[in-house]
C-alpha positions as CSV (number, residue, x, y, z in Angstrom):
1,X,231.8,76.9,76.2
2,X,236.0,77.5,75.1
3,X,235.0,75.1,72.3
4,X,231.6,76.5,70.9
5,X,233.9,80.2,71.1
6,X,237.0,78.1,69.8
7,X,234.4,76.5,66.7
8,X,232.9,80.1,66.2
9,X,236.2,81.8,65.3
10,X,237.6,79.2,63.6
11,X,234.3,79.9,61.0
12,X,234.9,84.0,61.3
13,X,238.7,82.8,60.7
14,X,237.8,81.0,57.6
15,X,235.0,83.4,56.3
16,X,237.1,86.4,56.9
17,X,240.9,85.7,55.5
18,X,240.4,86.3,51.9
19,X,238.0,88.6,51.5
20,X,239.6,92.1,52.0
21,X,238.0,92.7,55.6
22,X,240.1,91.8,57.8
23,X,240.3,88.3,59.9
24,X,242.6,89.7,62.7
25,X,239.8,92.3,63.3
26,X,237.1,90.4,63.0
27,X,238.7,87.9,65.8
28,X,239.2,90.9,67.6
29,X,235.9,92.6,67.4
30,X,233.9,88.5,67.8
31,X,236.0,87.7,70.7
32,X,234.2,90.4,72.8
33,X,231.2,89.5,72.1
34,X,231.6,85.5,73.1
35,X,230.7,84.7,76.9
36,X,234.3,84.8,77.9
37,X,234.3,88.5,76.4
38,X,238.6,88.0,75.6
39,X,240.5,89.1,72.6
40,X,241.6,86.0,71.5
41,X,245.1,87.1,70.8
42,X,248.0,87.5,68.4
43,X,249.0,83.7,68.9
44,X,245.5,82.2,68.2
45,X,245.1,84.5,65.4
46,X,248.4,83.4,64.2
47,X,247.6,79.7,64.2
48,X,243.9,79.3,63.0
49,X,245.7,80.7,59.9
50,X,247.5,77.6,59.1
51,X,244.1,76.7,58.3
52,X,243.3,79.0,55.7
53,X,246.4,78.7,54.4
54,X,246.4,75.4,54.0
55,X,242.8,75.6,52.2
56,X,245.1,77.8,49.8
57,X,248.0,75.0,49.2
58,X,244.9,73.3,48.3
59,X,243.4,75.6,46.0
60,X,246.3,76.9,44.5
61,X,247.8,73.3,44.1
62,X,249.0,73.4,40.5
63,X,249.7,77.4,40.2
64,X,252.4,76.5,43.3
65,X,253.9,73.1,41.9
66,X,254.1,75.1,38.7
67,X,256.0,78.3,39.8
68,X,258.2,76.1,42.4
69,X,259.4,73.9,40.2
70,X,260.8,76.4,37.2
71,X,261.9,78.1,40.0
72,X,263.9,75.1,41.3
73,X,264.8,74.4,37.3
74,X,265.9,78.1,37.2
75,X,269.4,77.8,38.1
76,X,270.2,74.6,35.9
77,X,269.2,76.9,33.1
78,X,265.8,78.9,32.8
79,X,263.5,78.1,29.9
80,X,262.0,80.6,27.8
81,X,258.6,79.7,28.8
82,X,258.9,79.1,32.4
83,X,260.2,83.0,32.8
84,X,257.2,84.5,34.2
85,X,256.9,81.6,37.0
86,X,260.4,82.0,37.8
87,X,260.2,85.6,38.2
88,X,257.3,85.1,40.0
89,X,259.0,82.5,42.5
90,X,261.7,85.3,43.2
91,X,259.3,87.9,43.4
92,X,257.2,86.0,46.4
93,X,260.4,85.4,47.6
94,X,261.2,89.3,48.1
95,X,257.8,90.4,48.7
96,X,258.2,88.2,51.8
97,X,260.6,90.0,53.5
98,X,258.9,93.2,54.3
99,X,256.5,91.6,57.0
100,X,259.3,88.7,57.9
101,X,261.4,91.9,59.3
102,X,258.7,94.3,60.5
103,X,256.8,91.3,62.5
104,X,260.2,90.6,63.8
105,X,260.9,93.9,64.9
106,X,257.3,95.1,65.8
107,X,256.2,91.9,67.5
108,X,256.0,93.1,70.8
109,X,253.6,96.1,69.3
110,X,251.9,93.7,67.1
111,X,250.5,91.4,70.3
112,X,250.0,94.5,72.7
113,X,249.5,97.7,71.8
114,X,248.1,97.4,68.3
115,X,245.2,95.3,69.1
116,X,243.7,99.0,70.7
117,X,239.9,98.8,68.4
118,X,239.8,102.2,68.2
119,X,243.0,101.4,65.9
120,X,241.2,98.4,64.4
121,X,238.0,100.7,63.5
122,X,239.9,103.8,62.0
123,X,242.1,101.2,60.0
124,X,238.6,99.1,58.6
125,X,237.1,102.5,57.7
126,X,240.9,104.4,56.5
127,X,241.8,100.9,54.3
128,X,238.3,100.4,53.3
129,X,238.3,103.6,51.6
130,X,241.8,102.9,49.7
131,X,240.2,100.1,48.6
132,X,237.1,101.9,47.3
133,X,239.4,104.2,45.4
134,X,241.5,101.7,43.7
135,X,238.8,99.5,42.6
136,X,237.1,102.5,40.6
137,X,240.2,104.1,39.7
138,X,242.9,101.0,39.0
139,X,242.9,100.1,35.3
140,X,242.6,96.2,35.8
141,X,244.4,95.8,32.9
142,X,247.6,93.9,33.7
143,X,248.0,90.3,34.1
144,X,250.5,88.3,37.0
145,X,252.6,87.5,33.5
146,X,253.8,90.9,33.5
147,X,254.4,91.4,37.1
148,X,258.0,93.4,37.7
149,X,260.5,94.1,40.8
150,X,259.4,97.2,41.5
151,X,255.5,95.9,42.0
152,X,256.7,93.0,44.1
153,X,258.2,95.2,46.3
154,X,255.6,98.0,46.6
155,X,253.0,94.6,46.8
156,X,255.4,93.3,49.9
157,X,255.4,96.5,51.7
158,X,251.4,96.0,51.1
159,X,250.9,93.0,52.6
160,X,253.1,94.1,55.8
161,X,250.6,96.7,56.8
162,X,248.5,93.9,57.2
163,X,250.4,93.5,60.9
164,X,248.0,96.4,62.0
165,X,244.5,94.5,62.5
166,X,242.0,95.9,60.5
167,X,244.1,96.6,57.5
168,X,243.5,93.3,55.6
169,X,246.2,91.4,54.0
170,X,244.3,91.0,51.3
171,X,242.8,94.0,51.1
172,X,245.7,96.0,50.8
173,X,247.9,93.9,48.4
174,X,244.3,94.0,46.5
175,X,244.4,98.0,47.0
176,X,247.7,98.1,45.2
177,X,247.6,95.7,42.7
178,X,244.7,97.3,41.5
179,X,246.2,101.1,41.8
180,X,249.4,99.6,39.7
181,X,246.8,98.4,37.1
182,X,246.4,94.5,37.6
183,X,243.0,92.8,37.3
184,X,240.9,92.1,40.4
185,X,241.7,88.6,39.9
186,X,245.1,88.8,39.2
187,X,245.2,91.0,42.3
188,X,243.5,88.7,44.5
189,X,245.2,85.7,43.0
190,X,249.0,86.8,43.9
191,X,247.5,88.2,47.2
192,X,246.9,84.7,48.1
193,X,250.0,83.1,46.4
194,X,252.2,86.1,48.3
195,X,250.6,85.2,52.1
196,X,251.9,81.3,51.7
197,X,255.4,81.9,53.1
198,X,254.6,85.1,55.8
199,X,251.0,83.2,57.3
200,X,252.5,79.7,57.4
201,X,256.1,81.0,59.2
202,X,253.9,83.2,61.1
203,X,251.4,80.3,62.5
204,X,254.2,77.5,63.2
205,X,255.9,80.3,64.9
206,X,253.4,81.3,67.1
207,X,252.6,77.7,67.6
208,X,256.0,76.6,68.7
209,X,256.1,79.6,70.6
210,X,253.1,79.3,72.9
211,X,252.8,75.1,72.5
212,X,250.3,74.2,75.1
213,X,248.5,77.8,75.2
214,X,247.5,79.4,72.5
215,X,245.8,82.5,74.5
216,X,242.8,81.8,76.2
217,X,242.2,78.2,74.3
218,X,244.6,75.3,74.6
219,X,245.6,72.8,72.1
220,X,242.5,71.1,71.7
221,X,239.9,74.2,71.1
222,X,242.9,75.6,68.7
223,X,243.1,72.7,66.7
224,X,239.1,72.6,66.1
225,X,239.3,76.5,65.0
226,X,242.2,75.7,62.2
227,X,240.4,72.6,61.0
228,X,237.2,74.4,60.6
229,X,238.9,77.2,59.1
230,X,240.7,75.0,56.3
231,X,237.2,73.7,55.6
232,X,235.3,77.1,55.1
233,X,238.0,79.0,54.1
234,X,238.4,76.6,51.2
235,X,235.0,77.4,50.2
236,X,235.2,80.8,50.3
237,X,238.4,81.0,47.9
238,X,236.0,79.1,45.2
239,X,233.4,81.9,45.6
240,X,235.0,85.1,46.3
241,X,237.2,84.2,42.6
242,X,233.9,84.0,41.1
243,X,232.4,86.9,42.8
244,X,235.4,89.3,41.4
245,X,235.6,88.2,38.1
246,X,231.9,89.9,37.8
247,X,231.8,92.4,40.2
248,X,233.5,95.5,42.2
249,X,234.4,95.4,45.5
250,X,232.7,98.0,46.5
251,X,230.2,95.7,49.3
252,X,233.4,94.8,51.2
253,X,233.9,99.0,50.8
254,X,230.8,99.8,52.8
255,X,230.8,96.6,54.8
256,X,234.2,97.8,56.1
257,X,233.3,101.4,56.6
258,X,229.9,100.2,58.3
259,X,231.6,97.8,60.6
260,X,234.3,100.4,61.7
261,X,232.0,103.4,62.4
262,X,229.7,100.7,64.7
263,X,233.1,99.4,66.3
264,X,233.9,103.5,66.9
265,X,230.1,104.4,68.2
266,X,230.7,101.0,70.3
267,X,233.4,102.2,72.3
268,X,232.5,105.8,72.4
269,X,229.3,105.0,74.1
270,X,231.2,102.7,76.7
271,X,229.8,99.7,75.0
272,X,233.4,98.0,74.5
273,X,236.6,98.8,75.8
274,X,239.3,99.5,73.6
275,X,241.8,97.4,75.7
């Protein structure tokens, strides 16, 4: 059974990263409902993200050979051209650090206490409603091109709340790109770009960490999770790029609102345990 619940995450894992609803709570919120009724942990969590991740490198292939190498060129002396992808190179860089240092700091609150579902409910419903607002308020006018220090920044602090489950990485760099007036695919696209450094120091981390135990899986059922979650989440960046270019985001709004006020109803009636 660990490798049917192993296999079933590592799709929820690969479905859930990009889209702006939260993978660390849906692993949360699945993982009681599997027979082995377990959070599946920070660790886990952490690893099946290599996965996705790697489904970006992927994806993202020529944007990231493109922006690392005029970075790289920059010091030997920056052309004109290459600018924006240098500044974006440092910018990455930078907006990196917020959730470097917090996850540091926080870590032992990130693996214990923060995992509480009442926190992952009020944080779907509480970031599902930023979201809401900046998709129907945010101009979605600016393009990565013009991207400045002070965004990265205020884009890094964005993706840091992401330590909480239930926020969504993506989601709330999305949220703020959008409220500092970038396109939804310009948001989404730097949201994935900015999540290469933190997610794939994060996973090798945790993996090196906890080798041989990985929460309640070991190294077999993890590996089958990240595998399977390369292979949907690859899929899932093709569509949901698509999907934006056309359309709001205002079904992940209610999805995320929906799914928190069930989570909430879930525990108040006794139905889950918040622990």
């Amino acid at each position: 059974m660990s490798w049917l619940e192993a296999a079933l995450l590592g799709v929820v894992q690969g479905l859930t990263e990009f889209l702006p609803i939260s993978s660390s709570a849906h692993l949360r919120i699945v993982g009681e409902f599997l027979p082995s009724a377990t959070d599946p942990g920070a660790a886990f969590t952490a690893i099946t993200q290599i996965g996705t991740e790697a489904a970006v490198l992927l994806y993202f292939r020529r944007d990231i050979w493109r922006i690392g190498s005029a970075w790289l060129r920059s010091p030997l002396g920056k052309r004109r051209e290459e600018a924006p992808d240098v500044r974006l190179g440092w910018l990455v860089i930078l907006g990196t650090l917020p959730i470097a240092i917090l996850g540091l700091v926080f870590k032992d609150w990130i693996e214990g206490s923060l995992r509480n579902l009442y926190i992952t409910a009020s944080m779907l419903i509480l970031f599902g409603i930023l979201l809401g607002a900046a998709d129907r308020f945010g101009l979605r006018k600016r393009e990565l091109s013009g991207m400045t220090l002070r965004d990265g920044i205020l884009l890094g602090f964005a993706q840091a709340m992401a330590l909480v489950p239930g926020v969504s990485r993506s989601g709330g760099t999305i949220s703020i790109g959008l409220l500092l007036g970038y396109t939804r695919e310009a948001a989404a696209r730097y949201s994935f770009l900015l999540a290469i450094p933190a997610v794939l120091a994060s996973g090798f981390y945790q993996l090196f960490r906890h080798w041989g135990e990985f929460g309640p899986f070991g190294f077999g059922e993890t590996a089958l999770a990240t595998a399977i979650s390369f292979l949907v989440g690859y899929g899932v960046i093709v569509a949901f790029l698509r999907i934006i270019s056309s359309y709001s985001f205002m079904p992940f709004v209610w999805y995320r609102v929906a799914v928190g006020s069930l989570l909430l109803i879930l525990i108040g009636f006794g139905i889950l345990s918040p622990i």
